[in-house]
N, C-alpha and C positions, 0 to 999 in steps of 0.2 A: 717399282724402282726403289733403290735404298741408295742411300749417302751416309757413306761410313769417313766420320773425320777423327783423326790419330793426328797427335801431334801437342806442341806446347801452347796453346790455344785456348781462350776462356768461352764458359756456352754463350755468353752473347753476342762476342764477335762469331764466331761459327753457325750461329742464327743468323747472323746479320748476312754474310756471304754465302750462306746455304738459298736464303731468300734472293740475295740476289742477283744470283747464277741461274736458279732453277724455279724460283717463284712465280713466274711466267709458264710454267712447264703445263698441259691441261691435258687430259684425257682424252683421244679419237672419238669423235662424234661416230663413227663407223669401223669400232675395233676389231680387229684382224683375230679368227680363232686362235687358241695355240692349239698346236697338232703334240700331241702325246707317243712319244715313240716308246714302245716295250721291246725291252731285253728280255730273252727268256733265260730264266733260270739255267747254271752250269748242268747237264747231266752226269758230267764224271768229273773223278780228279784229275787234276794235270800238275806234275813236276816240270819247273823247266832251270838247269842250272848256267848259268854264262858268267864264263870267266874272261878277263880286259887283262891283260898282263901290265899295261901302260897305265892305267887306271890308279889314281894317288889314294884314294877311301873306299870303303866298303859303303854297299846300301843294300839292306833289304825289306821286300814289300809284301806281304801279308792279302792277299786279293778275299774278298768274302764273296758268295755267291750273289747273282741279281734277284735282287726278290721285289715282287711287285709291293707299292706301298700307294697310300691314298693323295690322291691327288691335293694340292691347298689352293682352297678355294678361300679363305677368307686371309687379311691380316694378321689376325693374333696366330692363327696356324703356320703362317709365315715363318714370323718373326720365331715360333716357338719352334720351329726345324732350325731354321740359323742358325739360335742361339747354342744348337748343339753341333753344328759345324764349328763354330769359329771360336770354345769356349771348353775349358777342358773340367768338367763335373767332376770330381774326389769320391 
């Protein structure tokens, strides 16, 4: 579980109500597997172009193939996948 807080907020009020929202929160005495589903990898290219005549912007999306990566099994591997989700590196 992660609690991401944004906003105009000082850390220890944000401690204070992180705690006490979720402070009680404890771990299953009997936790549920998580089931690992794999995508296989693309075999070929695919073009696909769709035009919206009513459509007020453009977007376009860039798709990279699936590639299998290692599962995280600890916190710090966690936190160090995140932080390249949600954090744009130079």
């Amino acid at each position: 579980m992660a609690v991401f807080v944004v906003g105009d907020v000082t850390v220890p009020h944000a401690t204070e109500m992180i705690r006490k929202y979720f402070g009680n929160l404890k771990n299953p005495v009997n936790e549920r597997p998580r089931t690992d589903y794999r995508i296989a990898p693309y075999a070929d290219k695919k073009t696909m172009v769709i035009t919206d005549f009513e459509a007020s912007s453009y977007r376009f999306s860039l798709l990279f193939p699936a590639r299998t990566t290692a599962k995280q099994q600890t916190w710090p591997t966690s936190v160090n996948s995140l932080s390249g989700t949600f954090s744009y590196k130079a």
